[in-house]
Structures are given as structure tokens and as C-alpha cells.
C-alpha positions as a printed Julia matrix, in Angstrom:
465×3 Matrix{Float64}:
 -13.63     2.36   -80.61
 -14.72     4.28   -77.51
 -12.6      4.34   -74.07
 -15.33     2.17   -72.41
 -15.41    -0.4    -75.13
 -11.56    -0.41   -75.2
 -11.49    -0.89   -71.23
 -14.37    -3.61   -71.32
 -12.0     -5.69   -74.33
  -9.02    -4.96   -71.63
 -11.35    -6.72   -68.34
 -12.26   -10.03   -70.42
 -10.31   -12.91   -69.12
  -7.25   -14.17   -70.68
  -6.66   -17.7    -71.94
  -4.56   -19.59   -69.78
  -0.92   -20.27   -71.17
   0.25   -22.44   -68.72
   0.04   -26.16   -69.03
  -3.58   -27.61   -70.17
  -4.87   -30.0    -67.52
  -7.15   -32.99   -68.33
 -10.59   -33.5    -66.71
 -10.36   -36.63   -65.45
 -14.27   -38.18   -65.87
 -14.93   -41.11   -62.89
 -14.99   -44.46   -64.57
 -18.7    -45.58   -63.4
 -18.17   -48.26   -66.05
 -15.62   -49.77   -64.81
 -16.08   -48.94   -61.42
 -19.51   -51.19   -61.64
 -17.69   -53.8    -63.36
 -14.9    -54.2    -59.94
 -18.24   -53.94   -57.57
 -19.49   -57.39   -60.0
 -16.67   -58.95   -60.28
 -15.98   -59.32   -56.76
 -19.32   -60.76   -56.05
 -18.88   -63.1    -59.15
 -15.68   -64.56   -57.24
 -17.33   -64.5    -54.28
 -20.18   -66.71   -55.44
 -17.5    -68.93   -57.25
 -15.33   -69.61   -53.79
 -18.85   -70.54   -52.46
 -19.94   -73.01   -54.7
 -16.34   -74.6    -54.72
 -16.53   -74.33   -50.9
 -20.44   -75.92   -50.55
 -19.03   -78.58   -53.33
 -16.27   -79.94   -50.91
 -18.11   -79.74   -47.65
 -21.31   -81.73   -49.71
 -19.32   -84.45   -51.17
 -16.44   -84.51   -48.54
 -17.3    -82.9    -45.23
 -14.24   -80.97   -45.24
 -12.33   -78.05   -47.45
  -9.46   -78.9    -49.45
  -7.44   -75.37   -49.92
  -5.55   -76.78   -53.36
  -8.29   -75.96   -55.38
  -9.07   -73.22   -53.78
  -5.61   -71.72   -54.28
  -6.2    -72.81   -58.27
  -9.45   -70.3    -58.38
  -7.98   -67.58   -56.58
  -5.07   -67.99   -59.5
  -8.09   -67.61   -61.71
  -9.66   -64.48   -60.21
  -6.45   -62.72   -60.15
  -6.25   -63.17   -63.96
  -9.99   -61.61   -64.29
  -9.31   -58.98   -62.21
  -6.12   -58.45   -64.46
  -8.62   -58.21   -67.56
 -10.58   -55.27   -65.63
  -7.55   -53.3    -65.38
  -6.4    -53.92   -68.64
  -9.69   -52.94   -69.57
  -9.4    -49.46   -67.28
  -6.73   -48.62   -69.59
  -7.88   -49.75   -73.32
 -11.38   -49.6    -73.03
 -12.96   -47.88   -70.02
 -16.16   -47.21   -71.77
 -16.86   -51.02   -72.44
 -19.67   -53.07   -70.98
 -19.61   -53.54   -67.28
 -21.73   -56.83   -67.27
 -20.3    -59.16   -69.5
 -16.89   -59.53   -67.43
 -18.48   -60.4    -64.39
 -21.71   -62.89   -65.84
 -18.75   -65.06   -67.7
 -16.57   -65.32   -64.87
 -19.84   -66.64   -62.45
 -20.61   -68.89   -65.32
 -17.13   -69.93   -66.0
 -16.54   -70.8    -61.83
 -19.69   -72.45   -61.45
 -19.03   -75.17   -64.7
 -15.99   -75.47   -62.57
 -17.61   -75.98   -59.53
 -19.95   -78.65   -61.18
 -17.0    -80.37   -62.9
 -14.84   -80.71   -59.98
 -17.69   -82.2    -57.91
 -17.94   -85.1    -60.35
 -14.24   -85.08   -60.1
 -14.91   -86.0    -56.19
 -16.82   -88.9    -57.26
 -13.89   -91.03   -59.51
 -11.19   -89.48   -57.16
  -9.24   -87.95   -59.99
  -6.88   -85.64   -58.94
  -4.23   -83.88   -60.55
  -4.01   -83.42   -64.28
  -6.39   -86.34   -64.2
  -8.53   -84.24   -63.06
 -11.41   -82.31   -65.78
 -11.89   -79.43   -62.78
  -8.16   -78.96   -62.75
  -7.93   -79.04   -66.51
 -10.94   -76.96   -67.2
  -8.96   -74.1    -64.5
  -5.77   -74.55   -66.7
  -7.91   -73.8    -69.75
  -9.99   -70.85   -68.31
  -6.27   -68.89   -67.58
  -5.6    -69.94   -71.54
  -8.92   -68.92   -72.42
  -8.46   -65.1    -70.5
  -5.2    -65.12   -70.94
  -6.14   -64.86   -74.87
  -8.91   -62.77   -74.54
  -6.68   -59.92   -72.88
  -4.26   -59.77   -75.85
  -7.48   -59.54   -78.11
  -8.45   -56.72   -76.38
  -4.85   -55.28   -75.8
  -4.38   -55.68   -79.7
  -7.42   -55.14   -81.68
  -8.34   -51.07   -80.64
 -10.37   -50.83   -83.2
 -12.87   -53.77   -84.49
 -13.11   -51.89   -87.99
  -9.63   -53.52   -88.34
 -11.5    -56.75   -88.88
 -13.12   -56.12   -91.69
  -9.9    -55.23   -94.46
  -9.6    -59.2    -93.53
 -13.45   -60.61   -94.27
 -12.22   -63.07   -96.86
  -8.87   -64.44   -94.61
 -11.45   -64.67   -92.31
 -13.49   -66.96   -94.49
 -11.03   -68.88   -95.68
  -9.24   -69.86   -92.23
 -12.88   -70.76   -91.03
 -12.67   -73.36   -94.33
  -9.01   -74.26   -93.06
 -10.07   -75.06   -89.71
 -13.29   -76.76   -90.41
 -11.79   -79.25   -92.73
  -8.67   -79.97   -90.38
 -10.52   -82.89   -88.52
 -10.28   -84.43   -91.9
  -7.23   -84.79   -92.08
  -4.99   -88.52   -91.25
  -2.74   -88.05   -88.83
  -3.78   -85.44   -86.42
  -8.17   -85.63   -87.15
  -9.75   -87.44   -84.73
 -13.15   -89.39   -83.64
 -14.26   -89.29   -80.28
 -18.15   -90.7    -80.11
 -18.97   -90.96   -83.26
 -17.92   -87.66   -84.26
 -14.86   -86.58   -86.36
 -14.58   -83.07   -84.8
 -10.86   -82.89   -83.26
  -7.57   -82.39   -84.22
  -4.85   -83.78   -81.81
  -1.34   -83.17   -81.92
   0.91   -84.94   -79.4
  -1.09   -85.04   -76.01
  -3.43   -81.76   -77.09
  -6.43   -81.88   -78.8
  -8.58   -79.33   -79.93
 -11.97   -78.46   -81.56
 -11.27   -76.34   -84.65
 -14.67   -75.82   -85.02
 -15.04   -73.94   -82.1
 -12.52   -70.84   -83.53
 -14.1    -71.69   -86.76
 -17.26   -69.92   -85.87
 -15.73   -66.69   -84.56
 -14.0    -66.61   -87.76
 -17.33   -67.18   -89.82
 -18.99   -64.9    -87.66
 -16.35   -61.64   -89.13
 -16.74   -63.12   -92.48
 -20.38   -63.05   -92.79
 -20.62   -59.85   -91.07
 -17.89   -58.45   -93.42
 -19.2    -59.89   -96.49
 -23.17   -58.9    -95.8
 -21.97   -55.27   -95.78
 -20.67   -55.58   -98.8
 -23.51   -57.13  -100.83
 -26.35   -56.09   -98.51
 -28.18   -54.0   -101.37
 -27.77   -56.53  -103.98
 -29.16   -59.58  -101.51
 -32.02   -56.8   -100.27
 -33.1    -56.46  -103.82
 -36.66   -58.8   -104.06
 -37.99   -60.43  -107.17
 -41.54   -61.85  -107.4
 -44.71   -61.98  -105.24
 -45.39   -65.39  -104.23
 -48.09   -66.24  -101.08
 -48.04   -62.17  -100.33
 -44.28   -62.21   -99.86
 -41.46   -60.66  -101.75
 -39.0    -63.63  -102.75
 -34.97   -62.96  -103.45
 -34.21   -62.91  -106.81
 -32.98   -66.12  -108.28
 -29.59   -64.88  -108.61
 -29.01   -63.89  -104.89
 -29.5    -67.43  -103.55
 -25.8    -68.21  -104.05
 -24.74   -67.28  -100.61
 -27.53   -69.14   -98.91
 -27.25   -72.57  -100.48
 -23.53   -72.5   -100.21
 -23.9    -72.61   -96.41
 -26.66   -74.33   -96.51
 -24.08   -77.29   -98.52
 -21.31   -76.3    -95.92
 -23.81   -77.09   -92.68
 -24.51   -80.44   -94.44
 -20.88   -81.37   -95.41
 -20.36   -80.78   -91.97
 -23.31   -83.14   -90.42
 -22.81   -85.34   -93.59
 -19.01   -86.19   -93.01
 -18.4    -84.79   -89.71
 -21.25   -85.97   -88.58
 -21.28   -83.3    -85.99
 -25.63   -81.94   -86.04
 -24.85   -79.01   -83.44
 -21.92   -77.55   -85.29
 -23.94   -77.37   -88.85
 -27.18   -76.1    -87.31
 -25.04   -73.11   -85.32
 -23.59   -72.26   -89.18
 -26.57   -72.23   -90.88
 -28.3    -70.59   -88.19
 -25.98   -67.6    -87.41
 -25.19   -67.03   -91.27
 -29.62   -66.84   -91.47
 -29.89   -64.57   -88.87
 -27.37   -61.96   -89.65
 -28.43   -62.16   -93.33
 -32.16   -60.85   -92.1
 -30.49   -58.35   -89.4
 -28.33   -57.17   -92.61
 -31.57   -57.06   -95.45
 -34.7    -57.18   -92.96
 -36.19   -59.48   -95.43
 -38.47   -62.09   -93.77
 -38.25   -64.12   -97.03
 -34.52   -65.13   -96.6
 -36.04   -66.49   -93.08
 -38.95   -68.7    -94.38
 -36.53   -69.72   -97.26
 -33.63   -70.82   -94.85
 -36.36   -72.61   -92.74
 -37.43   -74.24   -95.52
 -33.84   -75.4    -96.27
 -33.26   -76.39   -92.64
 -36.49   -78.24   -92.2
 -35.55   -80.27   -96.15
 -32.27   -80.7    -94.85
 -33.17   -82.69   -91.1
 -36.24   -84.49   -93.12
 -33.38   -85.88   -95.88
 -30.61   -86.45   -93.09
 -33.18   -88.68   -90.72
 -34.01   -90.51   -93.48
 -30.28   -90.98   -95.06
 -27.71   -90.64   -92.5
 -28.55   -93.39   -88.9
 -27.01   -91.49   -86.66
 -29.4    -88.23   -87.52
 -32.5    -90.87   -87.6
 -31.14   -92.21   -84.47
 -31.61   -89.0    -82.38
 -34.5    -88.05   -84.04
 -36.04   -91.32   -82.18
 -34.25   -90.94   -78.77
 -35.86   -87.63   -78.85
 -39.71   -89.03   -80.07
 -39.96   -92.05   -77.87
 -36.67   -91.84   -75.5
 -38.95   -94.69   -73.1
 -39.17   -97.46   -75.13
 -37.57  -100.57   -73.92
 -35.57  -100.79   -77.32
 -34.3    -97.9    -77.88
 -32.89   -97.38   -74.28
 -31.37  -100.18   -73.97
 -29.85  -100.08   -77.55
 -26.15   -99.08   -78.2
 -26.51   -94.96   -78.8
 -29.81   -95.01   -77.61
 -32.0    -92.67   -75.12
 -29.93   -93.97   -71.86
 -27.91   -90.49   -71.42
 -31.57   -88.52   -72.22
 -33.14   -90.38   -70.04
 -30.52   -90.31   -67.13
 -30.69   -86.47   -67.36
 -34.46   -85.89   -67.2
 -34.39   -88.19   -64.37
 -31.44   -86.22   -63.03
 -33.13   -82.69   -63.47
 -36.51   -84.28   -61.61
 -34.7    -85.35   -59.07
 -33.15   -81.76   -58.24
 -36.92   -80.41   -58.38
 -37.27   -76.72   -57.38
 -34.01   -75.93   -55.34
 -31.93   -79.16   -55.65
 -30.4    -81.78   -53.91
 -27.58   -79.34   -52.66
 -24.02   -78.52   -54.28
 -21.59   -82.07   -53.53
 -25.15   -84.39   -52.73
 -26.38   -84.85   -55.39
 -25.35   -88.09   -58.36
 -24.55   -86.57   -61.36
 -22.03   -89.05   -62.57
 -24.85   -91.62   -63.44
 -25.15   -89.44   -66.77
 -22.8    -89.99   -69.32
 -20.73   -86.8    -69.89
 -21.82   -85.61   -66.87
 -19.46   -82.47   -66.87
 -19.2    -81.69   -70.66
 -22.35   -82.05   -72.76
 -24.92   -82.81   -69.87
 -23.54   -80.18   -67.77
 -26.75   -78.41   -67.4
 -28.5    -81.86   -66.52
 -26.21   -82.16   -63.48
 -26.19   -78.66   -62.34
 -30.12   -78.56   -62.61
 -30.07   -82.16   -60.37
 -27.97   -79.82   -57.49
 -29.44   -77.0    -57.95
 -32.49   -76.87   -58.9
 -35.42   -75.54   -61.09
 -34.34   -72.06   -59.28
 -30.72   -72.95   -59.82
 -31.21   -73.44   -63.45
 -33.64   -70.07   -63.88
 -30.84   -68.31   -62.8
 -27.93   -69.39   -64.79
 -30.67   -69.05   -67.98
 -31.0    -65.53   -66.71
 -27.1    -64.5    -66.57
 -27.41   -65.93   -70.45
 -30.16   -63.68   -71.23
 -28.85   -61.01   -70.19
 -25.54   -61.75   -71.78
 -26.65   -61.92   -74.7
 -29.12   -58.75   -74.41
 -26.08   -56.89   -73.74
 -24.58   -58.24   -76.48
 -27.51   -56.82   -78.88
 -27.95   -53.87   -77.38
 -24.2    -53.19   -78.2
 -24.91   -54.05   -81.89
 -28.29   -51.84   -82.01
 -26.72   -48.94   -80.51
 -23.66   -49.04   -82.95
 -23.44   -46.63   -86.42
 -21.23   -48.67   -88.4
 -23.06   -51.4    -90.39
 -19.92   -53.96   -89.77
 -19.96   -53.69   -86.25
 -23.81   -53.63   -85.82
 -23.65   -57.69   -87.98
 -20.71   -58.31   -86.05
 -22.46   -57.55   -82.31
 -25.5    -59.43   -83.3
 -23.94   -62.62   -84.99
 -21.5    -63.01   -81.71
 -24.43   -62.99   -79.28
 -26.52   -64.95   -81.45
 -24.0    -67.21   -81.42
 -24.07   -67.84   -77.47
 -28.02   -67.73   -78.2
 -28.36   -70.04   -80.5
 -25.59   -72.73   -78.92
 -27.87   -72.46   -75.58
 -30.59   -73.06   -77.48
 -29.52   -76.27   -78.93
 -27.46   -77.64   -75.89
 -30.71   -77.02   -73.4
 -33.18   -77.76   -75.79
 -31.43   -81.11   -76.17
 -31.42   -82.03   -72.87
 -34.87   -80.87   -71.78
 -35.84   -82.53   -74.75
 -37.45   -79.7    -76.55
 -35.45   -80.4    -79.57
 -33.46   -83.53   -80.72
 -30.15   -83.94   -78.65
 -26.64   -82.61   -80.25
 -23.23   -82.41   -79.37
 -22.23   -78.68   -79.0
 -21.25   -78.02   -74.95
 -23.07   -75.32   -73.34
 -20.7    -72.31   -73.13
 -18.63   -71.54   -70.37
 -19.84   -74.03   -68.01
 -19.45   -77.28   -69.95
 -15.81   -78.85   -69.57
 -13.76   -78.32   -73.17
 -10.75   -76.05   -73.99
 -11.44   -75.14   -76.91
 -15.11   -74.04   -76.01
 -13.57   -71.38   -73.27
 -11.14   -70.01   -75.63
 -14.17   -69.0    -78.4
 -16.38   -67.99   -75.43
 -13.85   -66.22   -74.22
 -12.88   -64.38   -77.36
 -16.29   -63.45   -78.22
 -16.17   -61.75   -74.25
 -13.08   -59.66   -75.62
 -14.68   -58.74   -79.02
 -18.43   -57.67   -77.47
 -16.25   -55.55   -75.01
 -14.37   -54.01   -77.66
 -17.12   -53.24   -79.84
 -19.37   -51.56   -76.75
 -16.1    -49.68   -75.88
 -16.18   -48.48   -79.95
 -19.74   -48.03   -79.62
 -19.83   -45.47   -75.94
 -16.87   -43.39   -77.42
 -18.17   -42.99   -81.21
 -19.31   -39.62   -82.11
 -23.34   -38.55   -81.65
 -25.41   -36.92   -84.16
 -27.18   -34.12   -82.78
 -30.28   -32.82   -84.69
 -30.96   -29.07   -83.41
């Protein structure tokens, strides 16, 4: 080697051998997410503010005090998300806490009306339920790092959605509250099972489609121009098919089956892209409401509340169209921008603040009112599938997908029931309906999307040169 090369080798720069710093990268994420979250409280305080003033011409600090309690406990989740999962989603955070303070809002306007107060109160009880409900959703996202943990546990998974689904069953602590045998209570709690019950069916199906996703993809004969499963694959399909109709059958709960049967169709066709599991599980779902109108009264019942909800009879009948009725006159009242937050009636509708929730929010708010809450849900739950599309691992892709389908598809069946698109149910419309147990699943699938988009921003890229 020559002098010059020798002296060239000599000029390079060394290595440093002190201590290695860290780059630290700005957190636009997260940084977006503190920017939203402050306006979501502020537009929370408001509507609790223009609620009081509207219904009693003054402001009552209490519950004010009660919501700030609450925003300090979101604001907790966005630092606790700073630390475990600064890549995650910077919308979802913010779009369930406006949703979450407006059903809040709404609830503890009707409140106004019977002059509860106190634990009497729903808006005080649905505030103590939406700490619960974040409270639980921080130690799922403090705990589960990695959602690929889920899946060693598809089948306890399963079988604690079974556990929890029959549990209303049960003497003693299953109980019947409108017709409905959908709670548990123990003490002076009660819970819906049903509601955890889907999250848990939700990992199972998204576990147990990754497992027998080429076997279920295989297709058998041409019938009409379509490929058709092979007769040995419909197992999985008719057993929840015969779980959704245990469930309206002796439960008689319609919303809860429908959600099963629905989520468990869709992330079968997201896992095999056949459109012949869809026409076949439409085919079931369709036999299914034709047999259940005709066998069970209750089912044949809504089916003509929904069909002719004006007739003399069957509004005045016990169970009939009154509550329908109530909240499309409700809804036309509020016309395009509403009677005003606090001057408006909701009350006049039966459950007012749980399952007709949207009815008396669209009666003070308005057609634009209403557009906009349906908005914050769309985008919710395009968030929510964008997170599953833009993940590599087949688990969390089913898992992304059959979470926000589940807010979807619950919507779907809570407004379609009261706008009378679709035959009224009994699932509450999530986040702003009043219901414990509701805020804790809603809440949980908030931690789990967040988790999984955090999974999804720090996984590894392929780069094709």
C-alpha cells in the first residue's frame, strides 16, 4: 500500500466511542391526537353547558366537575399511549370521547326532565361507567404489547364467548328486562354478557379463520355461474348460524344474533374472498327471519310494527309501534338543525336515553346534528379498516376488520331500526346510548384498534429494489 493510500485510510473519520445518543423522532401522531382531544372536550363541556342553560336557564358546576373527572382520565389514555404506543391511530381517541360526552349530554338532559339526581341519575351513572369503561381500556393497552398474543388463546376465546352467552340462562343471577333474557345481575350490578361476548367471538373467529382459511377457500361445484363451498366446509357456518338462533330463539334478543351471524359472515369472506359464503349466509339469514316471524310472536311482532307502525291496532296494542312511532315523530320534529340542546321532549319516547338515543338526539339536533355524529362513525370505522388493510399478519388483518365491522354493523341495526329502514332491535347504539356494559366493549375495541395500528406503523416494510 502506497504512502498516499496509507495517509487517505489515516484522514477517514473515526467511529465515535463515546456514549450512542438516540434520535428522538417528533410524535406527529400523538401530537395530532392532544390537538383532537382537546377540541373533543371542548365540544363535550358545550353540549353539557347548552343542555343546562336549555332545560334550566342556569349552569349547574356538579356535573361539570364529573366531565372534567372524565377528560382527565382520556387525557391519561393519550399519555399512556405516548409511552406504549406512539405510532397508534390519532383519530379514534378523540371521535369516542365526542361520542361518548355527547350520549352523556343527551342522557343527562332527559335526566333534567324526571329530576333524578344522584346515583338516580342515568347521566351520572353512564359518567361512572365511562371512567370503568377507560379505565379498562388503558390496562388493555398497558398489557397486551403485542395483539399476536391473542391468538395462542383463539379457542379460550371461544369458549368464554359460550360461557358468557349462556350466563343469562342461568336461575339466580339471569335476568329479563322487556322481554328479553339478556342480563346477569349480581347484588345491585347488572351486566350484559353479551356485550364482552362479542369481543371475545370477534378473536375467536379471527383466530380460527387463519387457521382453516385454505380448507374453507377450497370450492366445489358450479351452480348459477358461482363456485359453491364444498359440502364438508359448511360446518362452521351453520353452527353460528344455530348459535344466532339459540340466541333469538331463547334469549329472544334479534340484535345480538344478527351482530353474530353477521360479523362471523363477513370476516369469513374478508378471510376466503369467496362471494358464495355471502349469498349462502344471506340465504340462511333471510330462512332464518322468514321461520322466526312465522314461529316466534315477538319476531312477527316487530316485523309488523315495522310494515304498518300506523295502524290504530297495532299502536295502541301492548308491544306495539308506540316507541317507533314516538321517535319518527321525534326526529321530524328536530327537522334540519333541531329544536336546540335542553328544548326539545325527548322523554315522550320510551327509552329515550338507551335504545332511542339517536331518536332524541336527532329531535335536538337535527338532520345536521345527526349527519354529523353518522360521520364521526364512518370515519371510525374507516380507520378501523384501513388499520386491518394495511396490516401483514393475516390474524391481525381478520381481527381489525371484524372489530370495526362490529361498530358497523351494530349502527346499522340500531339506526336502521329507528329510521325504520329495517325492523326495530334491541342492541344500544355505541358509545352514546346509556348501558355499562356497552362502554366497556366499545371501549375495549378503542384499546385493541389502537394497539393493532400501533403493531401495524412499527412492523417492518418490504422494499422491492
Amino acid at each position: 500500500m502506497s504512502v498516499n493510500s496509507r495517509s487517505a485510510v489515516a484522514d477517514r473519520p473515526r467511529p465515535a466511542t463515546g456514549p450512542i445518543r438516540r434520535l428522538h423522532l417528533p410524535k406527529k401522531q400523538r401530537n395530532l391526537e392532544l390537538a383532537l382531544l382537546i377540541a373533543a372536550c371542548g365540544i363535550n363541556a358545550v353540549a353539557v353547558v347548552l343542555v343546562q342553560l336549555g332545560a334550566l336557564g342556569h349552569v349547574d358546576l356538579t356535573l361539570l366537575y364529573l366531565c372534567v373527572g372524565l377528560s382527565v382520565l382520556v387525557f391519561g389514555m393519550h399519555i399512556a399511549l405516548r409511552y406504549v404506543a406512539p405510532q397508534a391511530d390519532p383519530f379514534l381517541l378523540p371521535i369516542a370521547t365526542v361520542l361518548n360526552g355527547l350520549g352523556i349530554a343527551e342522557i343527562y338532559r332527559i335526566d333534567i326532565h324526571y329530576k333524578d339526581t344522584g346515583w338516580e341519575s342515568a347521566g351520572v351513572r353512564q359518567i361512572v361507567w365511562s371512567a370503568v369503561a377507560i379505565i379498562c381500556a388503558i390496562v388493555v393497552i398497558m398489557v397486551i404489547r403485542n395483539h399476536r398474543v391473542l391468538q395462542r388463546y383463539t379457542y379460550i376465546f371461544g369458549l368464554v364467548a359460550l360461557v358468557l352467552l349462556l350466563l343469562p340462562m342461568l336461575p339466580g343471577i339471569g335476568q329479563e328486562i322487556f322481554g328479553a333474557r339478556v342480563w346477569i345481575r349480581i347484588g345491585p350490578f347488572s351486566f350484559q354478557p353479551g356485550e364482552i361476548a362479542k369481543l371475545c367471538l370477534a378473536i375467536f373467529f379471527a383466530g380460527y379463520l387463519v387457521q382453516r382459511r385454505d380448507s374453507l377457500s377450497m370450492v366445489g361445484k358450479k351452480f348459477l355461474g358461482m363456485r359453491l363451498p364444498r359440502a364438508r366446509d359448511l360446518g362452521p357456518i351453520l353452527v353460528v348460524w344455530l348459535m344466532a338462533m339459540a340466541v333469538i330463539v331463547f334469549q329472544r334478543d334479534l340484535g345480538t344474533g344478527l351482530l353474530i351471524f353477521g360479523l362471523f359472515l363477513v370476516m369469513l369472506y374478508v378471510a376466503t374472498a369467496r362471494v358464495s359464503w355471502v349469498i349462502l349466509g344471506l340465504l340462511l339469514i333471510v330462512g332464518g327471519a322468514v321461520v322466526a316471524s312465522q314461529v316466534l310472536p315477538y319476531v312477527n311482532g316487530r316485523f309488523q310494527n315495522w310494515l304498518i307502525p300506523f295502524s290504530d291496532k297495532i299502536y295502541n296494542e301492548q308491544g306495539g309501534s308506540f316507541q317507533l312511532v314516538q321517535g319518527l315523530f321525534g326526529l321530524a320534529q328536530g327537522g334540519v338543525i333541531g329544536t336546540g340542546l335542553g328544548q326539545g321532549q325527548p322523554w315522550i319516547t320510551p327509552l329515550a336515553n338507551s335504545d332511542y338515543i339517536i331518536a332524541s338526539l336527532g329531535e335536538e339536533l337535527g338532520l345536521a346534528g345527526l349527519f354529523a355524529i353518522f360521520a364521526l362513525y364512518l370515519l371510525f370505522v374507516a380507520r378501523g379498516l384501513r388499520i386491518g388493510f394495511a396490516g401483514q399478519d393475516d390474524f391481525g388483518k381478520l381481527l381489525a376488520v371484524g372489530l370495526s365491522f362490529t361498530v358497523a354493523l351494530q349502527c346499522f341495526i340500531v339506526i336502521g331500526g329507528v329510521t325504520r329502514v329495517i325492523p326495530l332491535t334491541g342492541l344500544t347504539t355505541p358509545f352514546l346510548a346509556a348501558g355499562g356494559s356497552s362502554l366497556v366493549a366499545n371501549w375495549i375495541i378503542v384499546a385493541l384498534l389502537l394497539r393493532l395500528s400501533d403493531t401495524v406503523r412499527n412492523q417492518p416494510r418490504l422494499v422491492v429494489s
